[in-house]
Legacy VTK file of the C-alpha trace (Angstrom):
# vtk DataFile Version 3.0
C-alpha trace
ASCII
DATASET POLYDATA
POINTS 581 float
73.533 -1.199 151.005
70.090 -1.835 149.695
68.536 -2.450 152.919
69.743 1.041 154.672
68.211 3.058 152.080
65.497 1.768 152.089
65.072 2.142 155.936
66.103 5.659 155.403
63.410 6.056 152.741
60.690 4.799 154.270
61.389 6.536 157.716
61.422 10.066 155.285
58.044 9.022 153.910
56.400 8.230 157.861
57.865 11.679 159.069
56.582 13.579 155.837
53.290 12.052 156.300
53.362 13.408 159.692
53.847 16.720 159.049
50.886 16.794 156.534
48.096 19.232 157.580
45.768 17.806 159.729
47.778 15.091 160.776
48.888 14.515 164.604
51.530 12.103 163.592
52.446 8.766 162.045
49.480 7.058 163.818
46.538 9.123 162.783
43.571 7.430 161.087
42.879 8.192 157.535
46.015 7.443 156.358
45.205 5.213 152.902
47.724 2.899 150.913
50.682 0.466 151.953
51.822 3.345 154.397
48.911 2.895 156.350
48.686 -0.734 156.557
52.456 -0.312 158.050
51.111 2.162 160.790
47.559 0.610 161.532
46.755 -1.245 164.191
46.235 -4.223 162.938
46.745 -6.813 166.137
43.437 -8.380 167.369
45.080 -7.715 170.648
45.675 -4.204 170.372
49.055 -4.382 170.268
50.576 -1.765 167.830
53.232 -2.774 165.148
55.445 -0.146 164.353
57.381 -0.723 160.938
61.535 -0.647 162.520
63.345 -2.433 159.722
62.646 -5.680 157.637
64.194 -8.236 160.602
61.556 -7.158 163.251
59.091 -7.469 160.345
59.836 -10.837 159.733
60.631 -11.814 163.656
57.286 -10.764 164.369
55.227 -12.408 161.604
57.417 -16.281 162.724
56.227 -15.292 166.064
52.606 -15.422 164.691
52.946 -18.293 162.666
54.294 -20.123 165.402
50.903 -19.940 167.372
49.217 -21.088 164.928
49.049 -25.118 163.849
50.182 -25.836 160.498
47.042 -27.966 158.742
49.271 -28.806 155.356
52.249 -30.279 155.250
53.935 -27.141 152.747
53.254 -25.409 155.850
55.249 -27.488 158.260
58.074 -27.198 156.060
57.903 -23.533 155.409
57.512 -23.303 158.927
60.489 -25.380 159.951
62.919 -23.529 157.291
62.017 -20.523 158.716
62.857 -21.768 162.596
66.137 -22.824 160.964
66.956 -19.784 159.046
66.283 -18.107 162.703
68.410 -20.473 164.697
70.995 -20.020 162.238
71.113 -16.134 162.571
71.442 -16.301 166.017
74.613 -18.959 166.246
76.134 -15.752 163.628
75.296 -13.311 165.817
76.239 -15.217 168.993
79.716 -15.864 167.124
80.217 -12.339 166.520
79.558 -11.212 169.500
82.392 -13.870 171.088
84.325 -12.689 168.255
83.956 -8.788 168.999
84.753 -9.528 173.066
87.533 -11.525 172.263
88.932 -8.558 170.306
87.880 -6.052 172.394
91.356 -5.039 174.766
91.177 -7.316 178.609
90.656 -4.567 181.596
91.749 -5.944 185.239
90.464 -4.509 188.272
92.923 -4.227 191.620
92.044 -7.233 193.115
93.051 -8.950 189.998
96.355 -7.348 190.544
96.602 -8.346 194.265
95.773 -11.750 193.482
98.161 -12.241 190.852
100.627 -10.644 192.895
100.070 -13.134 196.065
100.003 -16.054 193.519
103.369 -15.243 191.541
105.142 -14.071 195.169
103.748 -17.460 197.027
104.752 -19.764 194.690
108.043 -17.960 194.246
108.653 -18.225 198.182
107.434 -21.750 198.259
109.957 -22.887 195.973
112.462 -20.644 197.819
111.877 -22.091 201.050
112.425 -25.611 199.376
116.090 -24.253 197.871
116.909 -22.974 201.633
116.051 -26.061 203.833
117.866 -28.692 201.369
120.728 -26.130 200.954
124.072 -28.047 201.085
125.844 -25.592 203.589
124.848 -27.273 206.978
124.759 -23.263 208.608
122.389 -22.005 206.277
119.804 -25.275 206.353
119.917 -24.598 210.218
119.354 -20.994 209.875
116.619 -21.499 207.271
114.344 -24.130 209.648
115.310 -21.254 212.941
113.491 -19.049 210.425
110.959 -21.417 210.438
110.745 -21.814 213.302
110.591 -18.882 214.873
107.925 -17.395 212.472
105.393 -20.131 213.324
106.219 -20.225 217.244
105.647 -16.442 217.207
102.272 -16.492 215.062
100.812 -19.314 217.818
102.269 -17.195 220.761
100.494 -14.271 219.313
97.178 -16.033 218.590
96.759 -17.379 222.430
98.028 -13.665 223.997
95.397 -11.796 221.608
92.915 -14.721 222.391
92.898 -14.597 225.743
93.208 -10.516 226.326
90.219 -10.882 224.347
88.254 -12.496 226.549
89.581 -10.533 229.614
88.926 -7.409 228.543
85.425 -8.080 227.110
84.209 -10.191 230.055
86.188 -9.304 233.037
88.163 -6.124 232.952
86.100 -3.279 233.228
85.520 -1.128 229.711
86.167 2.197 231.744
89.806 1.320 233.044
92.318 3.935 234.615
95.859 3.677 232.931
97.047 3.244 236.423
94.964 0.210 236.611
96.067 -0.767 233.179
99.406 -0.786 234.076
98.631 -2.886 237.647
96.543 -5.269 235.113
99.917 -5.688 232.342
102.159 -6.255 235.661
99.620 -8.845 236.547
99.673 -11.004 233.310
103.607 -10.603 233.324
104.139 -12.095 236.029
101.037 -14.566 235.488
103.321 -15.798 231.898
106.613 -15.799 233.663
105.461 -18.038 236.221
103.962 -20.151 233.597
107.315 -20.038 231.970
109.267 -21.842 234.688
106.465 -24.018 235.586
105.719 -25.287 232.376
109.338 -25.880 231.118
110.416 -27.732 234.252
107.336 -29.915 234.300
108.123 -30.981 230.124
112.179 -31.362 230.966
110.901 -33.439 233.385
112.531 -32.138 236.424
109.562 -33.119 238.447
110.104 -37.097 237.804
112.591 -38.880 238.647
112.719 -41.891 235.895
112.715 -41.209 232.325
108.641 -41.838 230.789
109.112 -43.838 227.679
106.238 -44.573 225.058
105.898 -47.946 223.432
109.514 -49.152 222.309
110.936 -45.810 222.569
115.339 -46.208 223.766
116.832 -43.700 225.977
117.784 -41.480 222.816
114.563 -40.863 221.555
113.098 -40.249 224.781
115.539 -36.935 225.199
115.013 -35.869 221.936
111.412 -35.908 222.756
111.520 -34.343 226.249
113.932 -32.154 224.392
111.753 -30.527 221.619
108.536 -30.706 224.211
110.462 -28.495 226.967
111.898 -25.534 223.679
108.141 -25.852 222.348
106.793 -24.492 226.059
109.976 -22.289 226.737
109.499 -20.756 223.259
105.812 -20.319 223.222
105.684 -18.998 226.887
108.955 -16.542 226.258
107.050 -14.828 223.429
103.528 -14.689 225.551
105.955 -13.164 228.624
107.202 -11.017 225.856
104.228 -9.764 224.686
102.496 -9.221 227.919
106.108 -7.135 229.114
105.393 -5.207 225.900
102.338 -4.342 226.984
103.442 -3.368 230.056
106.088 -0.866 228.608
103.757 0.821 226.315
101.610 2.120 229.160
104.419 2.625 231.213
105.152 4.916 228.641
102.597 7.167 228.483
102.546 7.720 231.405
102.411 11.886 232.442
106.505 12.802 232.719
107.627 9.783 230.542
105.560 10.679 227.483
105.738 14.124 227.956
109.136 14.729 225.463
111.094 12.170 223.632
114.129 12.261 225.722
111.942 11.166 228.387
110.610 7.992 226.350
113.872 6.230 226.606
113.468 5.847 230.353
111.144 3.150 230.175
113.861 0.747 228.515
115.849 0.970 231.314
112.883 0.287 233.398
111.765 -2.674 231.609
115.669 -3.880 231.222
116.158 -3.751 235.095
112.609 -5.289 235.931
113.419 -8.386 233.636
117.161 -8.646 235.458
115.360 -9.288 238.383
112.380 -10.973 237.418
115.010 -13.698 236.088
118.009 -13.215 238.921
114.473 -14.064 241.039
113.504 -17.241 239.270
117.334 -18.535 239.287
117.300 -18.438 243.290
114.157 -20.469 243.246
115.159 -22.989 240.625
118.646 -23.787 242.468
116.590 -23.818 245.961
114.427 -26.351 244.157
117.367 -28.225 242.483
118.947 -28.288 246.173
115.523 -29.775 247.746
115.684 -32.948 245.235
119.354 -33.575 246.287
122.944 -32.839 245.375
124.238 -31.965 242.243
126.736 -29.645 240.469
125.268 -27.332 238.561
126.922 -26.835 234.844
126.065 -24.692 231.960
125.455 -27.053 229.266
123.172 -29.788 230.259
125.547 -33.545 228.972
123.429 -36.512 227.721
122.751 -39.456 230.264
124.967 -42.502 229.108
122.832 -44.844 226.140
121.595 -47.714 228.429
118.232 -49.790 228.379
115.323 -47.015 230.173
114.529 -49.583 233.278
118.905 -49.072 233.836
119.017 -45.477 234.148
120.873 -44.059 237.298
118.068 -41.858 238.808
120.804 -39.244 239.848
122.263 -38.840 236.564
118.932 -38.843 235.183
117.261 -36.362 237.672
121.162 -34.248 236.883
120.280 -33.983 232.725
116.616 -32.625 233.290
117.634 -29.766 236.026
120.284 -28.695 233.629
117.834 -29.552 230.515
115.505 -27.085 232.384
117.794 -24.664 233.554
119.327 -23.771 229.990
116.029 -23.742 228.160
114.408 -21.588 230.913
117.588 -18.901 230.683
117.017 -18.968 226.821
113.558 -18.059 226.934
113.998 -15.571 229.752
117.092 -13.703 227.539
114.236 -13.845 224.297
111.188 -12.449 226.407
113.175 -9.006 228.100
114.944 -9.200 224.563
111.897 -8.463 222.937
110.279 -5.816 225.604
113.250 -3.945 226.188
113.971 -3.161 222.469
110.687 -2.740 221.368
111.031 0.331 223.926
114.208 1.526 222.708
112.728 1.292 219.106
109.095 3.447 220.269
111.303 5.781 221.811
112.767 6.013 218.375
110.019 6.656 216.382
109.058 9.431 218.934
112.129 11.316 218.677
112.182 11.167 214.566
108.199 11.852 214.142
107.010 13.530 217.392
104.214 10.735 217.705
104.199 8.102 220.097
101.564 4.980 219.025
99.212 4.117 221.843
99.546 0.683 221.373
101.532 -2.291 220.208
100.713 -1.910 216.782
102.676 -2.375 213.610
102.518 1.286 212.254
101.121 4.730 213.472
97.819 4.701 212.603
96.774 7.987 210.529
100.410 9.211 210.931
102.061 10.283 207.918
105.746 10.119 207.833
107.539 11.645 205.421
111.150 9.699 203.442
113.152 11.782 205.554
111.663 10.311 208.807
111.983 6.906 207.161
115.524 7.010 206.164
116.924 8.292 209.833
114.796 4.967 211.375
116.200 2.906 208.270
120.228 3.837 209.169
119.604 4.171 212.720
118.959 -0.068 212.134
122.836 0.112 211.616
123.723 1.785 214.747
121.895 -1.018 216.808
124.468 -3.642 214.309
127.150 -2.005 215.102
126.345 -1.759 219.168
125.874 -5.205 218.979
129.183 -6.180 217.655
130.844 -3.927 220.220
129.253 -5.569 222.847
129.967 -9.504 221.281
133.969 -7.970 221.941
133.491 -6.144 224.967
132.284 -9.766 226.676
134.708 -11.909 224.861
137.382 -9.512 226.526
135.988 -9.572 229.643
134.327 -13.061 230.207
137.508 -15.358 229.130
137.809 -18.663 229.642
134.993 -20.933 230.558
131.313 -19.606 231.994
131.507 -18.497 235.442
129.176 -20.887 237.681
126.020 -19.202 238.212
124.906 -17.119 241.521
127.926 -15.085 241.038
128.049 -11.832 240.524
130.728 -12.085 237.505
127.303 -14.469 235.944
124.819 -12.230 237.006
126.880 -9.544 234.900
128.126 -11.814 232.037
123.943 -12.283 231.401
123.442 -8.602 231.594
125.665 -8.121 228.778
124.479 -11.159 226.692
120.465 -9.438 227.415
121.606 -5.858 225.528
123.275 -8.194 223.150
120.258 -9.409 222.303
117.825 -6.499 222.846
120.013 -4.460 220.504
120.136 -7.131 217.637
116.137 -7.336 218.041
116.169 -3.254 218.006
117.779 -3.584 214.189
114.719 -6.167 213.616
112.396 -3.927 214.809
113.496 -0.637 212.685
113.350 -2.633 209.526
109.985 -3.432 210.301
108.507 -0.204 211.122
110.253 1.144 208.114
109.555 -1.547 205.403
105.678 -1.373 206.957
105.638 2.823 206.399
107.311 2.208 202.323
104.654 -0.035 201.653
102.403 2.738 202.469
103.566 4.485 199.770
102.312 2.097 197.291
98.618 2.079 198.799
96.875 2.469 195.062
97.830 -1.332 194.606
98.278 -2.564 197.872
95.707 -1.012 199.412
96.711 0.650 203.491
98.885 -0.555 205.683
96.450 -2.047 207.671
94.744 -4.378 204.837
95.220 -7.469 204.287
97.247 -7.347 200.621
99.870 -4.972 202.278
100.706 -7.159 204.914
101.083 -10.138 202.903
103.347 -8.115 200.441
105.294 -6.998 203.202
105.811 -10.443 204.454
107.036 -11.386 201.267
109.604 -8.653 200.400
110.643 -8.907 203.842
111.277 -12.970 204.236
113.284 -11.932 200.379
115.381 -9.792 202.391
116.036 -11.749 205.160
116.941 -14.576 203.023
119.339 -12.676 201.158
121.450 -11.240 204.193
121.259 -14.445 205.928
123.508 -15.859 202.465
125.811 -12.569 202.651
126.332 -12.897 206.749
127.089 -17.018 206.410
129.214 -16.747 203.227
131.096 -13.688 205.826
130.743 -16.207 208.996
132.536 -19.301 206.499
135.673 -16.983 205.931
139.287 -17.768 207.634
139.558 -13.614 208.253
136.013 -13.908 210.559
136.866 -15.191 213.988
134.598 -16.461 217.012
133.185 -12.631 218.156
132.702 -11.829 214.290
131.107 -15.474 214.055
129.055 -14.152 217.261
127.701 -10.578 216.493
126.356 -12.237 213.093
124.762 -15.067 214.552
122.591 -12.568 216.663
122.199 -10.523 213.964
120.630 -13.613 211.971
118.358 -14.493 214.834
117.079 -11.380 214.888
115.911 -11.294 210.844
114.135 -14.776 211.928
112.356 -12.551 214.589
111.564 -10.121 211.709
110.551 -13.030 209.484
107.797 -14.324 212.179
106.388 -10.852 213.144
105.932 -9.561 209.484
104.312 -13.546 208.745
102.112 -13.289 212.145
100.636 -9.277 211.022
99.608 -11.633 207.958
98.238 -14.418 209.642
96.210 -12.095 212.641
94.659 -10.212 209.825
93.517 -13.028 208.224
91.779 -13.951 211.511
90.316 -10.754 211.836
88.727 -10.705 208.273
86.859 -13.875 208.978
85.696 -13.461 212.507
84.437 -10.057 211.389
82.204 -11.893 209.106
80.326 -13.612 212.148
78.029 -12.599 214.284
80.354 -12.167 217.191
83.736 -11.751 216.486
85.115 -11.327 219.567
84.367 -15.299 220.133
84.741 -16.206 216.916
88.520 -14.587 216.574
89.406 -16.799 220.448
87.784 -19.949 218.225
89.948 -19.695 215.115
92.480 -19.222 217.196
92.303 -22.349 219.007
91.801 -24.248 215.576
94.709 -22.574 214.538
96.878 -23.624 217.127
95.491 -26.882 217.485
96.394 -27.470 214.087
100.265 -25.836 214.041
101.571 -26.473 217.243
101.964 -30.138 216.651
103.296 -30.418 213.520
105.949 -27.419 214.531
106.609 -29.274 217.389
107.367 -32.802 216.017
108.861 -31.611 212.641
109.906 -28.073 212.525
111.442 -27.684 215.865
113.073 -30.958 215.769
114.661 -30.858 212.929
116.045 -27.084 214.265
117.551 -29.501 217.465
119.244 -32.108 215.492
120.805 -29.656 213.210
121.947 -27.682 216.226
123.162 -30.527 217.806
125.034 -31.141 214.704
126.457 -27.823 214.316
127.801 -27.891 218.042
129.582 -31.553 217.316
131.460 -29.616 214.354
132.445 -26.592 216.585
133.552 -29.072 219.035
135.477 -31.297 216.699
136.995 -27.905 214.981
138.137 -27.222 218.443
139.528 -30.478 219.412
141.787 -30.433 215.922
143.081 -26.942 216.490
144.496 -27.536 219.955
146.438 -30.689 218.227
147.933 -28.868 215.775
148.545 -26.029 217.831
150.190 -29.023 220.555
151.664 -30.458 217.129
153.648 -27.075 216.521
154.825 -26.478 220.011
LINES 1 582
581 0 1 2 3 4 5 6 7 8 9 10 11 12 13 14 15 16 17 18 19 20 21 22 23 24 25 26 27 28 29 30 31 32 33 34 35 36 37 38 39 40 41 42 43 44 45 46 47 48 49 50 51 52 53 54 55 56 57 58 59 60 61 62 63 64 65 66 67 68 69 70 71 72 73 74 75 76 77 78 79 80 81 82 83 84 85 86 87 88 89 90 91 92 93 94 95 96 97 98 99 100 101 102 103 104 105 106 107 108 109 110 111 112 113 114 115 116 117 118 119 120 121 122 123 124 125 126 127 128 129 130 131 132 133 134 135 136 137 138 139 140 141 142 143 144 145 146 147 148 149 150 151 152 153 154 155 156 157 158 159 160 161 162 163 164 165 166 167 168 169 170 171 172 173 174 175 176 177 178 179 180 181 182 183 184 185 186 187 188 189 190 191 192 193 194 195 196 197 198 199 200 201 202 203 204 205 206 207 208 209 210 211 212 213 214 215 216 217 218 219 220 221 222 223 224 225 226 227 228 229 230 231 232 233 234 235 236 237 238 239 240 241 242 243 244 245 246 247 248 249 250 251 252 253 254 255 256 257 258 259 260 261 262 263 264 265 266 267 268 269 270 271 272 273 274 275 276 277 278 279 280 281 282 283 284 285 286 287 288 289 290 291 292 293 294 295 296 297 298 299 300 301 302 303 304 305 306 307 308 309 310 311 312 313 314 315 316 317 318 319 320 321 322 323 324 325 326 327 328 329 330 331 332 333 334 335 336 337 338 339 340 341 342 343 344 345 346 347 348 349 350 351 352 353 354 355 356 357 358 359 360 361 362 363 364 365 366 367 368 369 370 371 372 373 374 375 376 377 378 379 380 381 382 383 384 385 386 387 388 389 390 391 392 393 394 395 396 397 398 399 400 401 402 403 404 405 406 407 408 409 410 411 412 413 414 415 416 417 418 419 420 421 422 423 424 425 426 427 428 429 430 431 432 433 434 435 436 437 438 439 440 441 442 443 444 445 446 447 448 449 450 451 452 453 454 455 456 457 458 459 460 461 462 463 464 465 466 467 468 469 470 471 472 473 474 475 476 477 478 479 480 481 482 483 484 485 486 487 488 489 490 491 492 493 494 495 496 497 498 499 500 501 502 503 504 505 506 507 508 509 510 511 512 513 514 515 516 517 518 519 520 521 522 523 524 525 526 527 528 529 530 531 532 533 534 535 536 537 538 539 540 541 542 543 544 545 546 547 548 549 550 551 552 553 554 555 556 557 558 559 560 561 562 563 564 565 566 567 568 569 570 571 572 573 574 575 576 577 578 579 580
């Protein structure tokens, strides 16, 4: 208390002073007694001491005496109590000061938010992913590594499409392109990816060979498991790369003067696309049986049966070159049913979203950019996802009823229309995908204060995270309605397209996560366009192998295990139901 007043006093006594007459201020000369000797220069240097309070007095003066060499030794030690009575005042004040932060209430900024948020929601879907895959329900570990796999075949798919359109249209296409021209240029690389499609899977199933390659000590077993996985790795990638490219080619198709014109017009171009894939793949099935007819004989069947276990040097060659054509022909007809799957209802789904906002998106992107969309607009997309369910389980019974009995041999018109039906199977239960994509990307809008827009990074990773929540959610509530006695083989059907399809929405909500990633670094080099095609490559270099050897074969053995329970399920119900009779 003593120290205060005293300040107070003597500041009263430097501003009465001041105002005596004839005085400019505290500093003018003349000033006699202790209250000069406070206000007088007094520094050799010129510097000018101003009297603040007694701890500057007595900072300054240890300053001083510091310069100066102590010559007795009481002068050492008053100078070294001093130093310590300093150093001692500081650790207070330096412990007050921790003390008054560490009292003083924590503030976190957004990006504190979003990181705790990724950390807390990674973890959490880490240790999910871990529960799913070790699950003791064979059906749900097989659905849980499709997942998988799907979401990192679809995020390397991706990367090589964007990579190489990249490069075309920086370095080859010209910048000032027609959308006629556009549209010859996406026919172009359609047809450039389908053709890769059927060469690449029929050179991996080794339809081109005629003995069996084996590496090291490998037995015939492990040599089709590994042809196996190589020739769905190709048919998968290329299928989505076909896809996209087809996508492509529907968008501009689509904006084109008379289609884009009204909304009712917009649907055309999914019965363009649908009827351009038909016979892009009723094409490719002529040539493959010409080319199956060229290497010799053989009668063709629908599911490709496992060459007999004997030593590799005793294979027959005809049995042999029989398993790869069929090997081929049945991944090929997948991957052809995924690729128009994927153009055709990502038309029907744009079309959509034109009639409910009166916007059609230029591109392939994941939400109108600038578009607004109000909860109305959201809600219509949101339940029409359930009119594309239930068109897909009317079409599952419309084919059992008509297709009964075994799978008519192919070149006939009843297979030509039994895959017709099976591709709007599949196009519809990738429509539902779709619409909960567009509409969980436009709610997370919403929440842009702590997310940030739908474009940055942090939303798409939240997105990827509620959605792969979701999915694995239904994917519990449609098995647990799949393992019921009142379910039978349609019901089991309609929801086994209806899970592939949340394993599609699982790998495109992962891959917007994923490409944005690789856009935020390659925008921090000097040229981006090359540095997004080289991350790329590292990227893929780095996932396709272990997808391909792990991921993807452990998604074959399980299938392969799931089809030997069907079968055996099969084989005990016709005994009982011989039993009975």
């Amino acid at each position: 208390m003593l120290r205060p007043m005293r300040r107070v006093i003597l500041l009263w006594i430097v501003l009465a002073t001041a105002r005596l007459p004839g005085r400019s201020g505290p500093d003018a000369q003349g000033i006699e007694g202790p209250l000069g000797d406070l206000v007088r220069v007094t520094s050799p240097e010129g510097l000018q001491k101003k009297y603040m309070d007694q701890e500057a007095a007595m900072e300054m003066e240890l300053e001083q005496d510091e310069e100066v060499e102590p010559t007795t030794p009481e002068e050492l030690k008053k100078l070294q109590k001093r130093l310590e009575e300093r150093s001692t005042r500081e650790r207070e004040e330096q412990l007050e000061a921790q003390r008054e932060a560490m009292e003083e209430e924590e503030e976190f900024t957004d990006v504190d938010f979003a990181e705790a948020l990724m950390l807390l929601g990674g973890i959490t879907f880490i240790m999910m992913l871990f529960y799913l895959v070790n699950d003791p329900d064979q059906d749900m570990r097989y659905y849980s590594w499709s997942v998988i796999s799907a979401t990192l075949s679809i995020f390397a798919a991706v990367l090589i499409f964007s990579g190489i359109n990249h490069l075309l249209h920086e370095y080859v296409l010209p910048h000032s392109e027609t959308r006629a021209l556009r549209f010859l240029w996406t026919v172009v690389s359609m047809l450039v990816y389908f053709m890769l499609l059927q060469l690449g899977t029929a050179y991996e199933s080794g339809a081109f060979s005629d003995v069996p390659e084996h590496k090291g000590k490998e037995d015939l077993e492990e040599i089709e498991h590994r042809i196996e996985c190589r020739t769905k790795c190709w048919a998968t990638i290329f299928a989505h790369m076909t896809g996209f490219a087809s996508i492509h080619c529907g968008t501009v198709l689509q904006h084109f003067p008379g289609i884009a014109d009204s909304p009712a017009a917009s649907f055309v171009a999914a019965p363009i696309m649908f009827l351009w894939c038909v016979g892009l793949n009723w094409c490719a099935r002529r040539l493959r049986e010409r080319a199956k007819r060229a290497r010799g004989p053989g009668e063709a069947k629908y599911k490709y049966q496992q060459v007999p276990q004997v030593p590799v040097d005793q294979v027959d060659a005809g049995k042999w070159e029989e398993w790869t054509n069929e090997l081929w022909n049945e991944y090929v007809i997948d991957a052809e049913h995924d690729s128009a799957g994927l153009s055709v209802s990502f038309m029907v789904v744009q079309a959509c979203r034109y009639t409910f906002s009166g916007h059609l998106p230029e591109e392939f992107k994941p939400a109108s950019q600038g578009v607004l969309h109000t909860s109305d607009y959201e809600t219509k997309l949101t339940s029409f996802s359930l009119v594309f369910v239930l068109l897909t389980v009317v079409l599952v019974v419309v084919k059992a009823k008509a297709f009964k009995g075994p799978p008519p041999p192919p070149g006939t018109v009843v297979s030509f229309l039994r895959r017709c039906l099976l591709l709007l199977q599949i196009s519809l239960a990738m429509a539902f995908a779709w619409t909960l994509l567009f509409s969980a990307r436009w709610e997370i809008s919403r929440f842009s204060e702590y997310v940030g827009p739908s474009t940055a990074l942090a939303s798409r990773m939240v997105l990827a995270l509620g959605i792969s929540f979701f999915a694995a959610v239904m994917t519990r509530i449609l098995d647990c309605i799949a393992d019921l006695d009142a379910t039978g083989d349609k019901a089991d059907e309609a929801l086994g397209h209806i899970i592939s399809s949340l394993g599609i929405l699982v790998g495109f909500s992962w891959e917007q996560s994923f490409d944005g990633g690789v856009e935020v670094l390659a925008a921090r080099t000097s040229s981006p366009q090359l540095a997004q095609v080289g991350l790329a490559v590292a990227v893929v270099l780095l996932i396709l192998p272990a997808w391909r050897r792990h991921i993807l074969s452990k998604v074959i053995t399980l299938e392969k295990q799931r089809e030997g329970k069907e079968e055996d399920m099969d084989t005990r119900t016709v005994s009982r139901t011989k039993n009975q009779q």
